[in-house]
C-alpha positions as CSV (number, residue, x, y, z in Angstrom):
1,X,-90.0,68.7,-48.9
2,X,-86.8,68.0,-47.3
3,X,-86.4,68.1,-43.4
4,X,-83.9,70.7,-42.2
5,X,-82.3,68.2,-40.1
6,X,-81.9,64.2,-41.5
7,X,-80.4,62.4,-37.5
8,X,-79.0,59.1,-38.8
9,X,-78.8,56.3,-36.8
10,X,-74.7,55.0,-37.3
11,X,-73.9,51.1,-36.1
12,X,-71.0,50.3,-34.8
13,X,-69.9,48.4,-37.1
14,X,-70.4,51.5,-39.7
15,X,-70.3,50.7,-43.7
16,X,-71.4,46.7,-43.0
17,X,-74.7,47.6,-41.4
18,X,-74.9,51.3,-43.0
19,X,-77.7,51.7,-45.8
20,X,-77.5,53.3,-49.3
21,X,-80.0,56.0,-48.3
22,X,-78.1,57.0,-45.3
23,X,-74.8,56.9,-47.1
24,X,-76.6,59.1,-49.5
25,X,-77.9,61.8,-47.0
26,X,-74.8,62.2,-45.5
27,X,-72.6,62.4,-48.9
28,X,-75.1,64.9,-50.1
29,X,-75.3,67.2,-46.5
30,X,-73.9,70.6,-46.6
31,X,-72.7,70.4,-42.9
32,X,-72.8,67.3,-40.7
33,X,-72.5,67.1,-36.3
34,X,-72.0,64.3,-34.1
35,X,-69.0,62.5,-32.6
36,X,-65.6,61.9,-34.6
37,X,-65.7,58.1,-34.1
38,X,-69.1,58.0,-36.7
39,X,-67.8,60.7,-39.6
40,X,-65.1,58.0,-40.2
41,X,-67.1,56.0,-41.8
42,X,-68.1,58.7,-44.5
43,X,-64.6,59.4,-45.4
44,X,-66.6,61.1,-49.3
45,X,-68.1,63.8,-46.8
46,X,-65.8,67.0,-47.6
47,X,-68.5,69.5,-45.7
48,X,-68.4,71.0,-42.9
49,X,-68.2,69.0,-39.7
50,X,-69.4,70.0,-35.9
51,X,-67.9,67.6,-33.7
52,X,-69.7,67.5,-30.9
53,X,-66.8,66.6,-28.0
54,X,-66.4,70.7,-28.0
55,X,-69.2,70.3,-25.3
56,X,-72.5,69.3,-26.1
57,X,-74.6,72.5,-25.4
58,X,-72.6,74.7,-27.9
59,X,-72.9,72.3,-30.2
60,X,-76.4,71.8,-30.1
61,X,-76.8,75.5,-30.8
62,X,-74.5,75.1,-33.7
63,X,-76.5,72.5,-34.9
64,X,-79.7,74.6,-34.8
65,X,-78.6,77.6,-36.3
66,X,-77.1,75.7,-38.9
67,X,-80.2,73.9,-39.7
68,X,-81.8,77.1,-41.0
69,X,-80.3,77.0,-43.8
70,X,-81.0,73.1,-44.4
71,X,-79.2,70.2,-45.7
72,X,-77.9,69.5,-42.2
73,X,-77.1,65.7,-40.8
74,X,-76.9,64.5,-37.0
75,X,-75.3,61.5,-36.6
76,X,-76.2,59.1,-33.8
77,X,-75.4,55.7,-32.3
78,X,-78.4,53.3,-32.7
79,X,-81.9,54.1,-32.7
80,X,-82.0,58.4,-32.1
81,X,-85.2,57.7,-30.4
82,X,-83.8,55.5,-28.2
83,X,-82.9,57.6,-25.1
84,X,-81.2,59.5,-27.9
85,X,-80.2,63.1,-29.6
86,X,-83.5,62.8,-31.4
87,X,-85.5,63.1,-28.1
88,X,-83.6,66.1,-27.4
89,X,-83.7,68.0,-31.2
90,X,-87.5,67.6,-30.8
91,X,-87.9,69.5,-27.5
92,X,-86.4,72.3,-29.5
93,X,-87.6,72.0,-32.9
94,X,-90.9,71.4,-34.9
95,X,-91.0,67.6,-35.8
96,X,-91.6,68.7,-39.4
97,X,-87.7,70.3,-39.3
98,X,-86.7,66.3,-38.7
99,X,-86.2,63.5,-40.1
100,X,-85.2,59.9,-39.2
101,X,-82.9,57.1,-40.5
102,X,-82.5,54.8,-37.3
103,X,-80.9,51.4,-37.0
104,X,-80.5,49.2,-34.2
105,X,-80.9,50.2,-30.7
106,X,-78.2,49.1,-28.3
107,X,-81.1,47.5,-26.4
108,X,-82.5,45.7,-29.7
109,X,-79.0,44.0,-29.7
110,X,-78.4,43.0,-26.6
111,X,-81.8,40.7,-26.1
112,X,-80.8,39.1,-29.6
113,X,-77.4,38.2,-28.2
114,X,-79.0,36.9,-25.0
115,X,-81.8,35.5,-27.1
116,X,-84.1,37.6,-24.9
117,X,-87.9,38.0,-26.8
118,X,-87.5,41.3,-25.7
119,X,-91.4,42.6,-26.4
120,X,-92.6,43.1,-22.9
121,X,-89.2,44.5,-21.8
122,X,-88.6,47.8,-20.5
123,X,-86.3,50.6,-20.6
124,X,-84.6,52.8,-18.4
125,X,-81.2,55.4,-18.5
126,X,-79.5,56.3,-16.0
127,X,-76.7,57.9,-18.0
128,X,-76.2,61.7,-17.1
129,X,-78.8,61.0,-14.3
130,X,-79.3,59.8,-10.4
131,X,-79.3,56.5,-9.8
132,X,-82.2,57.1,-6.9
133,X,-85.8,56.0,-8.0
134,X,-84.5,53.2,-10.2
135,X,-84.9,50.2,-7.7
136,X,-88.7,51.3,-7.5
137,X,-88.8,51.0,-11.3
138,X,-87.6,48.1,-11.6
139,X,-90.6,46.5,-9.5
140,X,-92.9,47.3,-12.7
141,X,-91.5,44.2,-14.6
142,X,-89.0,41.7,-14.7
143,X,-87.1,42.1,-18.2
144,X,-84.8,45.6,-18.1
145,X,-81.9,47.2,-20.6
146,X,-80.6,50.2,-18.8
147,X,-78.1,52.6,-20.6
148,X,-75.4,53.0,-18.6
149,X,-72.4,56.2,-18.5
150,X,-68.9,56.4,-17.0
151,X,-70.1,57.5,-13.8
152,X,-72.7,54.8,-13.3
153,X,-71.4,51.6,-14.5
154,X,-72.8,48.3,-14.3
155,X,-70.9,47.9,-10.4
156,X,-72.0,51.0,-9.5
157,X,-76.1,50.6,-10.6
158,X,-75.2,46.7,-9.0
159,X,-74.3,48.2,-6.0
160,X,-77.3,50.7,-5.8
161,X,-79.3,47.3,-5.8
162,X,-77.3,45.5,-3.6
163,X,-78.1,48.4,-1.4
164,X,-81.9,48.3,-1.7
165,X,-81.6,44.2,-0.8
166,X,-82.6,44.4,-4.7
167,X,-80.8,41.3,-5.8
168,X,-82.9,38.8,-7.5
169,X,-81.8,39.7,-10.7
170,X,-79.3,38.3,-13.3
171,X,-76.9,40.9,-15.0
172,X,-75.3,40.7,-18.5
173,X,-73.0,43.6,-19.4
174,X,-73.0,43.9,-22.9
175,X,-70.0,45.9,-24.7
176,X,-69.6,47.7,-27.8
177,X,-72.8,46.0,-29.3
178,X,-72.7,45.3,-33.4
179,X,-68.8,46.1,-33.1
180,X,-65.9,44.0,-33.7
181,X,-65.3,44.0,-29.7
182,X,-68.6,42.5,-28.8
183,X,-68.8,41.0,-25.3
184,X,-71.7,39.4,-23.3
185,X,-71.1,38.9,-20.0
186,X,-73.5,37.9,-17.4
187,X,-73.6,38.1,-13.4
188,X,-75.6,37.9,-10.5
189,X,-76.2,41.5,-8.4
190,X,-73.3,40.8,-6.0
191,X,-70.9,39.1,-8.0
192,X,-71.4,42.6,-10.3
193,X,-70.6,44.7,-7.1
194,X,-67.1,42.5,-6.5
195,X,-66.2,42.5,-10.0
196,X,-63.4,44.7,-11.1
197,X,-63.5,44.2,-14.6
198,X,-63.4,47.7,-16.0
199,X,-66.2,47.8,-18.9
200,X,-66.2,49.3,-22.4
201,X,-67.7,52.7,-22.1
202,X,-69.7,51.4,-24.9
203,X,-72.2,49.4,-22.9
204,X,-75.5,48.7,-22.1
205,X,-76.9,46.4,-18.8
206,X,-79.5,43.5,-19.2
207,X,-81.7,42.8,-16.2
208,X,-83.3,39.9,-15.9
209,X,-85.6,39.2,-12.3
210,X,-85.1,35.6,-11.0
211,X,-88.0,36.4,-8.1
212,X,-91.3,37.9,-8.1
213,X,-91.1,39.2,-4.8
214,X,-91.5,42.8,-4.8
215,X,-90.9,45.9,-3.0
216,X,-88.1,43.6,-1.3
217,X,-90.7,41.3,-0.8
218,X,-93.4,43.1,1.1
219,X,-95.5,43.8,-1.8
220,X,-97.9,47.0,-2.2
221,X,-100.1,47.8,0.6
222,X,-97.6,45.9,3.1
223,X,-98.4,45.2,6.6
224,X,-97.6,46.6,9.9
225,X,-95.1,44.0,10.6
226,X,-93.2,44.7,8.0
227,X,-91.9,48.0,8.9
228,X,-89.2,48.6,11.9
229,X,-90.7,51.1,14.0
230,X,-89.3,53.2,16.9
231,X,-88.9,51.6,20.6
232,X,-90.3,51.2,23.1
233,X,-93.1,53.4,21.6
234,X,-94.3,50.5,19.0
235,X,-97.1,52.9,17.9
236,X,-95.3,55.5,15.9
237,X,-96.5,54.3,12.3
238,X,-100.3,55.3,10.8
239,X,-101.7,51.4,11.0
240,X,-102.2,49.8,7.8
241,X,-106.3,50.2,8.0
242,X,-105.8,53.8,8.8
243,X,-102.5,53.5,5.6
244,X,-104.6,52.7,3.0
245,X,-107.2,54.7,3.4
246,X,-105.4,57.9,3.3
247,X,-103.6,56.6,0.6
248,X,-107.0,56.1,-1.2
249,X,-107.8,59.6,-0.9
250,X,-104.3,61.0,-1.8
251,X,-104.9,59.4,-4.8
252,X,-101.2,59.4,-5.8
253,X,-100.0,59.4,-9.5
254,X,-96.6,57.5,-10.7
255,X,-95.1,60.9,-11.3
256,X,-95.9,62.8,-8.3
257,X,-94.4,64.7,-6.1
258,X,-95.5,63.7,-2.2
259,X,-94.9,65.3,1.2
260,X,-94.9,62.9,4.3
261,X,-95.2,65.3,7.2
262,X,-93.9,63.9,10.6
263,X,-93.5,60.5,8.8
264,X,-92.6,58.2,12.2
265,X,-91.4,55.2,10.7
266,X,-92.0,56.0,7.2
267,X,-94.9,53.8,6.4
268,X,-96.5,56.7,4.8
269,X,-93.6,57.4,2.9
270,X,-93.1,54.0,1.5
271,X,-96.4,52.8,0.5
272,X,-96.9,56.5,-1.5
273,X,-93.5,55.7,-3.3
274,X,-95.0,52.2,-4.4
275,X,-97.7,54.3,-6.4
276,X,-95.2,57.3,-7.5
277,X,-92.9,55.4,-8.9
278,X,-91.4,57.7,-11.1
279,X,-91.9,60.3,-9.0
280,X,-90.5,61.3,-5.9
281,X,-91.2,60.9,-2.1
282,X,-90.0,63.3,0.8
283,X,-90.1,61.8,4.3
284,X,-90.1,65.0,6.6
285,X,-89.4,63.8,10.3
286,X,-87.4,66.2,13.2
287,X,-87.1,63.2,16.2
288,X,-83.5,61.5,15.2
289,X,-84.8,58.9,17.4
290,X,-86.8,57.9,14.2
291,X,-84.0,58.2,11.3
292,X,-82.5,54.9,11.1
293,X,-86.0,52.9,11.3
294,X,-87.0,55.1,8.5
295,X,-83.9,54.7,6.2
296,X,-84.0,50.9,7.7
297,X,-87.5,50.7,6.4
298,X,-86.7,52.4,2.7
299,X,-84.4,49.7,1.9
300,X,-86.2,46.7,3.3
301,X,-89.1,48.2,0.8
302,X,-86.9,48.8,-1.9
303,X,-88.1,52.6,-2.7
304,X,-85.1,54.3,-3.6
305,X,-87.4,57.2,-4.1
306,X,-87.9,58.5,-0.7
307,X,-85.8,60.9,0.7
308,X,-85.3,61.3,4.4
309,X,-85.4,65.2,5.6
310,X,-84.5,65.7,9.4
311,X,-85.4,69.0,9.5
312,X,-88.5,70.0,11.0
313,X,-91.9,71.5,9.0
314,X,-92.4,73.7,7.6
315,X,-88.8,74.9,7.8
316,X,-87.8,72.3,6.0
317,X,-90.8,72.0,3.2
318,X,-88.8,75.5,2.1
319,X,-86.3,73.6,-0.4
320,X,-88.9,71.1,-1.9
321,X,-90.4,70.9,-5.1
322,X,-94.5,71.7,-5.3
323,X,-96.1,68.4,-4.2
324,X,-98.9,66.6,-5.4
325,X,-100.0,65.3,-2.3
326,X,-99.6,66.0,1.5
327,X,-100.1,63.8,4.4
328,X,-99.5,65.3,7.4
329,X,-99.6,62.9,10.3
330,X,-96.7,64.9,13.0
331,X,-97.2,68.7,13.7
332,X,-94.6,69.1,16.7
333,X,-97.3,72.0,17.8
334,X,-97.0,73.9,14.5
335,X,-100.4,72.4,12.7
336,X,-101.3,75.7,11.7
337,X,-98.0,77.0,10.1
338,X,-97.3,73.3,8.4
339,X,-101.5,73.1,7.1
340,X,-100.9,76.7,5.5
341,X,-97.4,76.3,4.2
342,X,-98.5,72.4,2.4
343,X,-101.8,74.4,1.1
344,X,-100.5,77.3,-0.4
345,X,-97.2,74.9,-2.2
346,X,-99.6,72.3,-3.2
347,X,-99.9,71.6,-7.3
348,X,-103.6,72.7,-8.3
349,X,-106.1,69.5,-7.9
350,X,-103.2,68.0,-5.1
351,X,-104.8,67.3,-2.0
352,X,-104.1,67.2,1.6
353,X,-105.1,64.9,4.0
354,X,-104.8,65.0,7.7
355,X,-104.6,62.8,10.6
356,X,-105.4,63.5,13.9
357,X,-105.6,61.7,16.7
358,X,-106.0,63.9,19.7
359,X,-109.2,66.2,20.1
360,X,-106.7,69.2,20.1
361,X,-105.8,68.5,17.0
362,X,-109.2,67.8,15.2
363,X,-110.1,71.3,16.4
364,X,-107.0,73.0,15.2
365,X,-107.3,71.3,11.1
366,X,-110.8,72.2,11.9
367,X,-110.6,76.1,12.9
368,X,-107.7,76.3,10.1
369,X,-109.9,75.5,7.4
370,X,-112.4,77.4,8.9
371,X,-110.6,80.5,8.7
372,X,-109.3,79.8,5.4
373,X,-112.9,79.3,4.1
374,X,-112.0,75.8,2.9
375,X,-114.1,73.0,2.0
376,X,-113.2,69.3,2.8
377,X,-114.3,66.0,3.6
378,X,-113.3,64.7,7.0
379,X,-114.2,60.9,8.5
380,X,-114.3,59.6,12.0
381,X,-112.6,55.7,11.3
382,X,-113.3,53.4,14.4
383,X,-110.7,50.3,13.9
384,X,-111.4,46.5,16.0
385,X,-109.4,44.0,15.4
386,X,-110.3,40.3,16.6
387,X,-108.4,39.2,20.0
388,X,-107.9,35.8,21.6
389,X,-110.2,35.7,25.0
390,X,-109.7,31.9,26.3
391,X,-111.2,29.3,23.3
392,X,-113.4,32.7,22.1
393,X,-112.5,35.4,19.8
394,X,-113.1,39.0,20.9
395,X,-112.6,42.8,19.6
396,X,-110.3,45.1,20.6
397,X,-110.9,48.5,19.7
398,X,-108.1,50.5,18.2
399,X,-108.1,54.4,18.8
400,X,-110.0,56.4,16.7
401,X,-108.6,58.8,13.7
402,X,-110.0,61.9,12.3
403,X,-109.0,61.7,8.6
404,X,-109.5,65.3,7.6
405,X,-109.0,65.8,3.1
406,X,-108.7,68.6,1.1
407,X,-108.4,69.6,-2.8
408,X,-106.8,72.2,-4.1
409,X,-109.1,74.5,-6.4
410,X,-112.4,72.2,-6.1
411,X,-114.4,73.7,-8.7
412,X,-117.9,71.6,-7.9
413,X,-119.4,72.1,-4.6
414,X,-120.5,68.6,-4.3
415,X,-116.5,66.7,-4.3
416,X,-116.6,67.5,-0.1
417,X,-118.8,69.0,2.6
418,X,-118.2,70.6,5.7
């Protein structure tokens, strides 16, 4: 049984690379869609033809009305499961409608130019989409082809990494791949963001790391020291002992969503964007005497996926997607309003943790979750650290924390106690 839709993957160099079958299905289509440049290489087509440059969402519903009749063909640059139409057709049709002819991916021919093996490589678009979040994944390996657009060319993406101090990397540009105008071109991060070469449209970027340091070379679970923090009060950042336990009990996915609730310096922040690093990171902090250490710190760490918001809680958790996880280590005096806002937004199974420092405000997360009926876990954590004392080594005690945690629709009354 035929499919109702056949995508064929087109090279750029069209007949010379093209194969008898996908000649074939397209001579044989009763209506074929995709982008002038590719029908003229099937100059015995005499059907009908949707060319797609009349705007890309009519046309896809063109293209899906007419495939329920059959006998339709999509033609696509490359590999149409490469970041491609194909993705898109099967979000709205039943993979048993499709069918696939692919050739090379753009990516496929760039690492043989560069004579790249390319199987531990990995793949990222940024074409139609933000460029924020792709610094942070870029530190889950060192071999990258990101597809480019005419917004965010191969200076523009450079400069993005210049901006995170993300510039260990070798760039090669690589143009109009498999076509007679093939180019290879290759730069470091800031020779890219002074270059004024203006690119074929028709390209895709090569990155290559030339350092393992990551997370701009503080690594996961980085330490105090490495984040700027507001003067002359030296304390505003959740220590790192104190860090990565509430980061153990978030227990943060790569996709999530994650609210940092008076964030300080941001060390929350940053070290959940390290583990959601698809995902997305909101640093919610009112004192502007705290901004620039925060966006300081986000660059020096490399996680392009934290956003700053100066507004203060919960006024300004209003706008925000649903998160996955809370941490709420700031209340301003609105602990109650902020616990019951975070609760009731929170993804089912997300969870909330809470640190308090002050007896006031153990016993306000305590009577909230007491009138909410809520279960959690809480721990008292009692911190030394070893001090110089003459030739001897003593311990200094740190202040205590109350680390209150909560999730969201337990269903077992044994995950937490009261």
């Amino acid at each position: 049984m035929m499919a109702n839709i056949v995508v064929v993957g087109v090279p750029e160099d069209g007949c010379l690379s093209l194969t008898s079958r996908a000649v074939s299905v397209v001579s044989e289509a009763r209506v074929v869609a995709g982008h002038p440049r590719h029908i003229e290489w099937f100059p015995q087509f005499n059907g009908t033809f949707l060319d797609m440059t009349q705007g890309f969402s009519e046309w896809l519903s063109e293209v899906i009305d007419e495939s329920e009749e059959g006998d339709v063909v999509v033609l696509a640059s490359g590999d149409p499961l490469f970041f491609g139409i194909g993705t898109t057709l099967l979000k709205r049709l039943p993979a048993s409608e499709l069918s696939f002819i692919p050739t090379q991916s753009s990516a496929q021919l760039a690492f043989s130019k560069l004579g790249l093996p390319w199987n531990e490589a990995s793949y990222l678009s940024v074409h139609g989409r933000e460029l924020a979040g792709l610094v942070a994944q870029m530190q889950q390996g060192s071999l990258f082809a990101i597809l480019t657009d005419y917004k965010n060319t191969p200076q523009v993406i450079a400069r993005h990494m210049q901006a995170f101090y993300e510039t260990n990397w070798q760039l090669s540009v690589c143009e109009q791949l498999g076509g007679t105008s093939e180019r290879v071109r290759t730069f470091t991060v800031d020779e890219l963001v002074e270059c004024d070469i203006e690119f074929d449209k028709l390209n895709v970027l090569v990155a290559q790391r030339e350092s393992k340091a990551l997370w701009g070379g503080n690594g996961q679970f980085a330490s105090d020291e490495s984040f700027l923090k507001r003067m002359p009060q030296n304390g505003l950042i959740t220590k790192q002992p104190i860090r990565n336990l509430a980061l153990t009990t978030m227990k943060i996915g790569q996709e999530d969503i994650v609210w940092d609730i008076g964030a300080g310096s941001g060390s929350i922040s940053i070290e959940s964007a390290k583990f959601a690093f698809k995902g997305k990171v909101y640093a919610i902090e009112c004192n502007d005497a705290c901004f620039d250490s925060i966006q300081a710190n986000i660059c020096a760490h490399g996680t392009d996926n934290v956003e700053l918001i100066t507004e203060p809680a919960p006024i300004a958790l209003t706008e925000l997607p649903k998160p996955n996880a809370v941490f709420v280590g700031g209340s301003r005096g609105a602990m109650d309003a902020i616990l019951s806002y975070s609760w009731t937004s929170l993804k089912e199974r997300g969870r909330l943790v809470v640190s308090a420092v002050t007896m006031d405000t153990v016993a306000e997360v305590y009577q909230w979750a007491k009138n909410n009926e809520l279960r959690f876990d809480a721990q008292l954590i009692n911190i030394s650290n070893t001090q110089p004392l003459a030739h001897y080594q003593r311990y200094q005690a740190e202040n205590p924390i109350h680390l209150f945690s909560f999730v969201k629709n337990q269903q077992s009354p044994g995950d937490t106690h009261e």
